[in-house]
PDB file of N, CA, C and O in Angstrom:
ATOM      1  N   UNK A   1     -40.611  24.993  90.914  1.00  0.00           N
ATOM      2  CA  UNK A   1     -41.280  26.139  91.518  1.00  0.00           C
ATOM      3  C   UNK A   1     -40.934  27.437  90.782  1.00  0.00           C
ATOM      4  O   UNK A   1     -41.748  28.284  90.414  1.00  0.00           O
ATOM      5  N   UNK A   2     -39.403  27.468  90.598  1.00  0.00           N
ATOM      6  CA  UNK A   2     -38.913  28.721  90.091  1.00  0.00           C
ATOM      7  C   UNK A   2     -39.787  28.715  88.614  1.00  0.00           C
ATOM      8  O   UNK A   2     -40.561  29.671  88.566  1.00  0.00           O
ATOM      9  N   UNK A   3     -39.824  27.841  87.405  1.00  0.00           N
ATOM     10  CA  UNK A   3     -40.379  28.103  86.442  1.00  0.00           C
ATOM     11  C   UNK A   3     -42.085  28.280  86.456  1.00  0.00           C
ATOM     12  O   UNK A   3     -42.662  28.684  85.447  1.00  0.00           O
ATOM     13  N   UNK A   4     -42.656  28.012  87.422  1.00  0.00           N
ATOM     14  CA  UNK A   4     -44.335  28.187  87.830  1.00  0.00           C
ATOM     15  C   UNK A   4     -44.397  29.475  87.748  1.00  0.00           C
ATOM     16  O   UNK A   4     -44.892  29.960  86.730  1.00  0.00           O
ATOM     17  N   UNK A   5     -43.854  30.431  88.922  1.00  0.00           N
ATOM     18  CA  UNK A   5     -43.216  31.573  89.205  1.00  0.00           C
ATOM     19  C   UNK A   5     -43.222  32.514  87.914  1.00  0.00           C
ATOM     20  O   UNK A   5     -43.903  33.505  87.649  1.00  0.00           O
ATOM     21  N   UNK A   6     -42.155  31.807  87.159  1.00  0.00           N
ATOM     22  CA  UNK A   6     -42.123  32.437  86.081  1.00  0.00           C
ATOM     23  C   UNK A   6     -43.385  32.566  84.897  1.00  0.00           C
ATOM     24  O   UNK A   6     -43.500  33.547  84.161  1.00  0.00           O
ATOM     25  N   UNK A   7     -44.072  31.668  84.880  1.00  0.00           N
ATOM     26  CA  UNK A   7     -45.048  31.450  84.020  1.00  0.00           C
ATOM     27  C   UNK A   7     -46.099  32.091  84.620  1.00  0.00           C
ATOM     28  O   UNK A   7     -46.896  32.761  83.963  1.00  0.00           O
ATOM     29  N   UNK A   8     -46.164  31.973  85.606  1.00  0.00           N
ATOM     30  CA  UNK A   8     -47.030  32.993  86.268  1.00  0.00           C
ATOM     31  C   UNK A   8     -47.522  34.590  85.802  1.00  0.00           C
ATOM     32  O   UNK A   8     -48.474  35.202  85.318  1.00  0.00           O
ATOM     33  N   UNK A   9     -46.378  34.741  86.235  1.00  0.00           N
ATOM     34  CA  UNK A   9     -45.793  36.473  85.757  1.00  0.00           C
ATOM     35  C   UNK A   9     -45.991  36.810  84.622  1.00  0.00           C
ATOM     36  O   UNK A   9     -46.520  37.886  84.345  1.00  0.00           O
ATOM     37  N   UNK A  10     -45.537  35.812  83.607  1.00  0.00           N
ATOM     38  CA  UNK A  10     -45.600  35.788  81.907  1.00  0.00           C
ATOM     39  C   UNK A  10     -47.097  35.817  81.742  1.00  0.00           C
ATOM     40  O   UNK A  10     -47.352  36.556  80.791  1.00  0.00           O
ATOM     41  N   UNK A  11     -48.182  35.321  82.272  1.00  0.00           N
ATOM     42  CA  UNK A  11     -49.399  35.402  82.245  1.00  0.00           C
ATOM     43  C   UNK A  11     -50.412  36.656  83.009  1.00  0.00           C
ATOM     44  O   UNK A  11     -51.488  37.112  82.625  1.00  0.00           O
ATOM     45  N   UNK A  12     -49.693  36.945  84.074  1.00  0.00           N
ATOM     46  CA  UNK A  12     -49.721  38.600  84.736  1.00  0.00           C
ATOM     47  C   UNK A  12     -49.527  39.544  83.791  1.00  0.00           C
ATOM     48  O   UNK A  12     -50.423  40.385  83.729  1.00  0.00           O
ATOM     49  N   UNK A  13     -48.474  39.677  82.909  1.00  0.00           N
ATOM     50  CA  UNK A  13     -47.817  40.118  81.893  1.00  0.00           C
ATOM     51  C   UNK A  13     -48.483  40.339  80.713  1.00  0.00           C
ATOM     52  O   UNK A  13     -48.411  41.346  80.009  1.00  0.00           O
ATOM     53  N   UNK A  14     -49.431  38.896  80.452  1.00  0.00           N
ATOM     54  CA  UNK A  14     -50.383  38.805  79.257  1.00  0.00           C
ATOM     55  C   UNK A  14     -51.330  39.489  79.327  1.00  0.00           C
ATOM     56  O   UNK A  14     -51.850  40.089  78.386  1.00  0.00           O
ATOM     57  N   UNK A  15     -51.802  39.487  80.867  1.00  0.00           N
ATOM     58  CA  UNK A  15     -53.608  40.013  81.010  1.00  0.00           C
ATOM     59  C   UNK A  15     -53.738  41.157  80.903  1.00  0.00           C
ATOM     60  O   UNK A  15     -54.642  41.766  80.331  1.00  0.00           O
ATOM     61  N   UNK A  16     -52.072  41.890  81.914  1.00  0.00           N
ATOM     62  CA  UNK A  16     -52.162  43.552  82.166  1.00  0.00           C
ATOM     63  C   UNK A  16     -51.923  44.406  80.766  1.00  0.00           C
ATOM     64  O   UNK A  16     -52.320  45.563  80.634  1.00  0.00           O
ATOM     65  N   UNK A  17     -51.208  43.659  79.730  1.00  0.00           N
ATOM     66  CA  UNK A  17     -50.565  44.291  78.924  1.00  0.00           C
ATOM     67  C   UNK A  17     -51.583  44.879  77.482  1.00  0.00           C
ATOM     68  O   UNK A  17     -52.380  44.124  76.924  1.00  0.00           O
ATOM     69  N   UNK A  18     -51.391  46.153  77.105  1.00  0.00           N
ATOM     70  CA  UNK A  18     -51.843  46.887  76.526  1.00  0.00           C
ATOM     71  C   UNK A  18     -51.503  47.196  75.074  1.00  0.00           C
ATOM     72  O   UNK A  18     -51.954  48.023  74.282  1.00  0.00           O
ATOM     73  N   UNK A  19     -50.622  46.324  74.989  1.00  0.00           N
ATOM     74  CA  UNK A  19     -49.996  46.524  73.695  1.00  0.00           C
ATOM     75  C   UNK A  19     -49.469  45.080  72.891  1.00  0.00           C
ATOM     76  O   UNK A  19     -49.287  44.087  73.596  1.00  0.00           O
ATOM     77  N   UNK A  20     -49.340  45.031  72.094  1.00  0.00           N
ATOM     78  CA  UNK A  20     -48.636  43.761  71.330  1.00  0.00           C
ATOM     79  C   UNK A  20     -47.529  43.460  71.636  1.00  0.00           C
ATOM     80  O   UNK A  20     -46.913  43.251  70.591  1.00  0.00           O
ATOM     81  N   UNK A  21     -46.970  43.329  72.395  1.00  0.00           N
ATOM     82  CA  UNK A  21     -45.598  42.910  72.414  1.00  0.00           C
ATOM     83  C   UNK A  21     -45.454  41.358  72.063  1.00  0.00           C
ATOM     84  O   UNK A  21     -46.326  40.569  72.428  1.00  0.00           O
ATOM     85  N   UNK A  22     -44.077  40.846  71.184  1.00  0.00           N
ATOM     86  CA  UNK A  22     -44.092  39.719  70.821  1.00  0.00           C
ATOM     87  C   UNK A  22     -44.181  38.609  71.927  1.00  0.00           C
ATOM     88  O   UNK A  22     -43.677  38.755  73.040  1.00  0.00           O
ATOM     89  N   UNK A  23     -44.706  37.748  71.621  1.00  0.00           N
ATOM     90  CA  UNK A  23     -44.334  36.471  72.929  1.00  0.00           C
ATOM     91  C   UNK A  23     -42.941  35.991  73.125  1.00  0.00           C
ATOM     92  O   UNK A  23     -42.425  35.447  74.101  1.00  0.00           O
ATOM     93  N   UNK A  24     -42.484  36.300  72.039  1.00  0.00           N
ATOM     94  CA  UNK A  24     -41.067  35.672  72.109  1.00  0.00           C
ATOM     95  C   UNK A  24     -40.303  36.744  73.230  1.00  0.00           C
ATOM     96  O   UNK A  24     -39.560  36.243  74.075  1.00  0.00           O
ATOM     97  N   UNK A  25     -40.537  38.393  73.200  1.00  0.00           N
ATOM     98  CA  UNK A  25     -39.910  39.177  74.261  1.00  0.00           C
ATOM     99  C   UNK A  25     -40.439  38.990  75.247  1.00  0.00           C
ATOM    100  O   UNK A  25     -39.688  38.851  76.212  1.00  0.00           O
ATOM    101  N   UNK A  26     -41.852  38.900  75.487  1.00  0.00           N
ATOM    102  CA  UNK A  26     -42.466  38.606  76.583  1.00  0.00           C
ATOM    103  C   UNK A  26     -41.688  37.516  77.441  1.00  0.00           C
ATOM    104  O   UNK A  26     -41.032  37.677  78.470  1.00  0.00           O
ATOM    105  N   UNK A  27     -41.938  36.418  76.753  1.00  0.00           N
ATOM    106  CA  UNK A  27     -40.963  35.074  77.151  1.00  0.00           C
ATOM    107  C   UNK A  27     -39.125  35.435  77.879  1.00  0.00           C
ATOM    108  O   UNK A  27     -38.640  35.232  78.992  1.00  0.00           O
ATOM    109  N   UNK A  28     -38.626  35.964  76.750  1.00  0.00           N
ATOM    110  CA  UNK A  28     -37.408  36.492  77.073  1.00  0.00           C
ATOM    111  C   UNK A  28     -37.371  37.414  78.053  1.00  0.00           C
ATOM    112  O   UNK A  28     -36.243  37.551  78.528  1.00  0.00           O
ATOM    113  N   UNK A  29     -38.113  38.017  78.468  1.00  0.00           N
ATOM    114  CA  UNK A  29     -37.892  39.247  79.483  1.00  0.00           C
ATOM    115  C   UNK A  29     -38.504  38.639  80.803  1.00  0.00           C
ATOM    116  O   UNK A  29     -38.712  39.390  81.756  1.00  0.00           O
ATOM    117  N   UNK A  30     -38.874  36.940  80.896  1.00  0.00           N
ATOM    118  CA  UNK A  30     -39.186  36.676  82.089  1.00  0.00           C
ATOM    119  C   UNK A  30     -38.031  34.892  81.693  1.00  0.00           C
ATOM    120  O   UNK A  30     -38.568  33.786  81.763  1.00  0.00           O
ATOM    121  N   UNK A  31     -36.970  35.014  81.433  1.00  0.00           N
ATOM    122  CA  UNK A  31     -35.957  34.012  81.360  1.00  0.00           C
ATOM    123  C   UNK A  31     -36.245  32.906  80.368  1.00  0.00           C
ATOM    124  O   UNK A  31     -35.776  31.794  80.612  1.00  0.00           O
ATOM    125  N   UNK A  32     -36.835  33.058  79.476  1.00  0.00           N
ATOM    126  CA  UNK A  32     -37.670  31.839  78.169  1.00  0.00           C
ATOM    127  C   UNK A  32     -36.389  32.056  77.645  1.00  0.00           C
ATOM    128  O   UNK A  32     -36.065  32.896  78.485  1.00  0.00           O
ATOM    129  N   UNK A  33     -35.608  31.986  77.074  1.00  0.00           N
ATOM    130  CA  UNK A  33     -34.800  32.573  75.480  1.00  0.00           C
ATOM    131  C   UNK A  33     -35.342  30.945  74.431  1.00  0.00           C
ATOM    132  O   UNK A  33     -34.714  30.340  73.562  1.00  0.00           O
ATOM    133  N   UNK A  34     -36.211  30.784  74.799  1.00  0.00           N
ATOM    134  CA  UNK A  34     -35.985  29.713  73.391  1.00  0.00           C
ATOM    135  C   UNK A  34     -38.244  29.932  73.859  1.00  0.00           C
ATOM    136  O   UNK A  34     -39.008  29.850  74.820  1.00  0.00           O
ATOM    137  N   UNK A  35     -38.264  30.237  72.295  1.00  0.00           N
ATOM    138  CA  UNK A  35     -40.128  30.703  72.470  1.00  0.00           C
ATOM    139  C   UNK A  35     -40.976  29.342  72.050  1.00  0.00           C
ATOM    140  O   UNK A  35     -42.196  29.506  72.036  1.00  0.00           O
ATOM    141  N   UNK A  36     -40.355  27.646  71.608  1.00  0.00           N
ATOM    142  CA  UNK A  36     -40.455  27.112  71.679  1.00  0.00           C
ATOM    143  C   UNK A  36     -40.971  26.565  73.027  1.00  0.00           C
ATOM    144  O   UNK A  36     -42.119  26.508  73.466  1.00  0.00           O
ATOM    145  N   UNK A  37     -39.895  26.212  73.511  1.00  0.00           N
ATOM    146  CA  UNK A  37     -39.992  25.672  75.192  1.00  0.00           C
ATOM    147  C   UNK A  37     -40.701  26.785  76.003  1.00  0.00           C
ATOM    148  O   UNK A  37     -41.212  26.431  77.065  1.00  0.00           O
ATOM    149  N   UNK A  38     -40.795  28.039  75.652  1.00  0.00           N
ATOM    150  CA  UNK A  38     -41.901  29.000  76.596  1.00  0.00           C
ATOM    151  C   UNK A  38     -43.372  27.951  76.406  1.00  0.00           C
ATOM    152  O   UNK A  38     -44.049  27.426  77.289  1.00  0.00           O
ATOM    153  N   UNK A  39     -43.549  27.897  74.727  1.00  0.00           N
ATOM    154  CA  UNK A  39     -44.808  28.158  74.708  1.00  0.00           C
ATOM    155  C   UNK A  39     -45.594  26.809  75.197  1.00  0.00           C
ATOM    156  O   UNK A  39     -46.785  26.699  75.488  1.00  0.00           O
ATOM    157  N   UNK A  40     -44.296  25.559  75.198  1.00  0.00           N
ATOM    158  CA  UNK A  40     -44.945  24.254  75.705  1.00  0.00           C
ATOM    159  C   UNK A  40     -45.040  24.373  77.127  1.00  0.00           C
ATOM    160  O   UNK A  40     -46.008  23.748  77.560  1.00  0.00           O
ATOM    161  N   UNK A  41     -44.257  25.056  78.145  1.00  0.00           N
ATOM    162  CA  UNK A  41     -44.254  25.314  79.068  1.00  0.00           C
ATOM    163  C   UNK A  41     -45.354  25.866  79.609  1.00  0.00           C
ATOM    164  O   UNK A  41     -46.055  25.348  80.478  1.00  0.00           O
ATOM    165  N   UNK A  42     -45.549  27.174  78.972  1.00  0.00           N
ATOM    166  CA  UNK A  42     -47.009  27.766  79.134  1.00  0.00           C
ATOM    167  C   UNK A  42     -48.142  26.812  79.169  1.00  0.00           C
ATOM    168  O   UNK A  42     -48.653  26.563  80.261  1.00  0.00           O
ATOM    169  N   UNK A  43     -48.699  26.116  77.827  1.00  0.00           N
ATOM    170  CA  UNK A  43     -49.165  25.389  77.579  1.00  0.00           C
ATOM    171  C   UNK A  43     -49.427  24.382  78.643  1.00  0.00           C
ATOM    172  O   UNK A  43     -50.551  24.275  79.135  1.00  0.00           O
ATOM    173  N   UNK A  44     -48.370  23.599  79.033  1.00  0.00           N
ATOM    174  CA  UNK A  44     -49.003  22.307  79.972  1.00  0.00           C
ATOM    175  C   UNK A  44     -49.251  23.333  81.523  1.00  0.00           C
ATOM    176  O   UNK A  44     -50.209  23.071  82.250  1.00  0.00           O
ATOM    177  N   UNK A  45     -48.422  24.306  81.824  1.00  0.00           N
ATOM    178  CA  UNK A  45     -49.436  24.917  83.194  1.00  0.00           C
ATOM    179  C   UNK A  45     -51.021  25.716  83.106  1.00  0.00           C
ATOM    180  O   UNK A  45     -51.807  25.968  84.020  1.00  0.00           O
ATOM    181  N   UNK A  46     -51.116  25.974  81.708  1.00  0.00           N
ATOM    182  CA  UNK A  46     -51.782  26.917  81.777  1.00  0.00           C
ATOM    183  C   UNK A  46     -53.372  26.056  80.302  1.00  0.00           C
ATOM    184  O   UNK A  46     -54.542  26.341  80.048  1.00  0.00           O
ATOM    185  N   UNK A  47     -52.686  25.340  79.955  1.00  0.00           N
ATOM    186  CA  UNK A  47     -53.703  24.461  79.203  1.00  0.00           C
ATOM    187  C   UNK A  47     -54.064  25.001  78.089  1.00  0.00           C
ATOM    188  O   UNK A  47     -54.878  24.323  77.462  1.00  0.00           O
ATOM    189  N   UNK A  48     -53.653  26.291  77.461  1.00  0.00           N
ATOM    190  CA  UNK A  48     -53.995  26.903  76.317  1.00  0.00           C
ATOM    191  C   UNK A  48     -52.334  27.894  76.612  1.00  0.00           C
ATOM    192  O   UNK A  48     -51.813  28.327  77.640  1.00  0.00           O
ATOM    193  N   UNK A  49     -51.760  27.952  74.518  1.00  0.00           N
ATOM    194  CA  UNK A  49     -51.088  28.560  74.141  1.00  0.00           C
ATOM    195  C   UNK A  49     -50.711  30.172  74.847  1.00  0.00           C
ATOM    196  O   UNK A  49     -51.639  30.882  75.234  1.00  0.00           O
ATOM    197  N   UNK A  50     -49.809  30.458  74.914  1.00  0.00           N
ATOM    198  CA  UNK A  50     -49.328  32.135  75.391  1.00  0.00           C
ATOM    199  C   UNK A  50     -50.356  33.066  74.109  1.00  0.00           C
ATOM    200  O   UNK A  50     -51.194  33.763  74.683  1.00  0.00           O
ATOM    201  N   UNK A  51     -50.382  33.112  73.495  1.00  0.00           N
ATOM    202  CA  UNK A  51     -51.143  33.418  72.133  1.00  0.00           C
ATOM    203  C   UNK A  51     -52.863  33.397  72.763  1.00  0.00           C
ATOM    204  O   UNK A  51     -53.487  34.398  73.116  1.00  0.00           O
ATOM    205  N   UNK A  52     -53.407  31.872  72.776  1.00  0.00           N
ATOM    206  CA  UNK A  52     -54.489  31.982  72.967  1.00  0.00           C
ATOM    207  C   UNK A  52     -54.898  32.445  74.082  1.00  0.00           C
ATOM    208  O   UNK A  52     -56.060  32.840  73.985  1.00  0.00           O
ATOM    209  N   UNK A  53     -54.325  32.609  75.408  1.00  0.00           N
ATOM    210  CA  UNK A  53     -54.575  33.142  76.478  1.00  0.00           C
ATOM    211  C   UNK A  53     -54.695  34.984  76.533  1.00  0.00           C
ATOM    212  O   UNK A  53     -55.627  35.584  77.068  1.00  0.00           O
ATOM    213  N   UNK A  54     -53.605  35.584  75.898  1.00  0.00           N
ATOM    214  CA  UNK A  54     -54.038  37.012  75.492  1.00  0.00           C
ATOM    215  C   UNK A  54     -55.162  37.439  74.914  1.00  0.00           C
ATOM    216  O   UNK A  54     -55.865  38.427  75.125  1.00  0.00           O
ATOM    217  N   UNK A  55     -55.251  36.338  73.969  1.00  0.00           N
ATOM    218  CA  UNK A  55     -57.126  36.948  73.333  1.00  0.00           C
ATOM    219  C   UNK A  55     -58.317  36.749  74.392  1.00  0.00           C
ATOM    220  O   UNK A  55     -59.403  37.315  74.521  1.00  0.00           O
ATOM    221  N   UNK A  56     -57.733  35.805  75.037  1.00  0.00           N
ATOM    222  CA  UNK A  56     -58.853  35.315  75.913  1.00  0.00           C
ATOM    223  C   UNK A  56     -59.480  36.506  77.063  1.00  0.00           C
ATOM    224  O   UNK A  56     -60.588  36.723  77.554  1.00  0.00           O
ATOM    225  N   UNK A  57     -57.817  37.258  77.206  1.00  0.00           N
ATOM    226  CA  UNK A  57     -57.906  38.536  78.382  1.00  0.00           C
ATOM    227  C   UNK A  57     -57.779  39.910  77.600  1.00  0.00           C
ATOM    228  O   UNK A  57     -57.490  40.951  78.190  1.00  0.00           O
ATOM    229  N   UNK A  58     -58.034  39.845  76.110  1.00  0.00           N
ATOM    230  CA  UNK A  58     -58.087  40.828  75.347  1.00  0.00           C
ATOM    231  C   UNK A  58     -59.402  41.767  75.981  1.00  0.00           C
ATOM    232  O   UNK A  58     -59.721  42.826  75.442  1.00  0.00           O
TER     233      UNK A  58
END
């Protein structure tokens, strides 16, 4: 639950955000420290990359 939560937010994070910030801080500033395991994480809840989802809400 707690990591849904988190991925959540990280994707709240993606849509609202206005600027480039790396995924890897993005990740890190919602408990990721490894941008590996964010991005598979992301990935299987969210079905497309942390990456491809920002362009998507670009």
């Amino acid at each position: 639950y707690i990591k849904n939560r988190r991925l959540d937010l990280c994707a709240e994070s993606l849509r609202q955000s206005r600027t480039e910030q790396k995924l890897s801080a993005l990740g890190y500033s919602w408990g990721f420290s490894d941008l590996s395991y964010f991005s598979t994480a992301f990935r299987s809840r969210f079905g497309i990359s942390p990456g491809e989802y920002r362009k998507q809400y670009a």
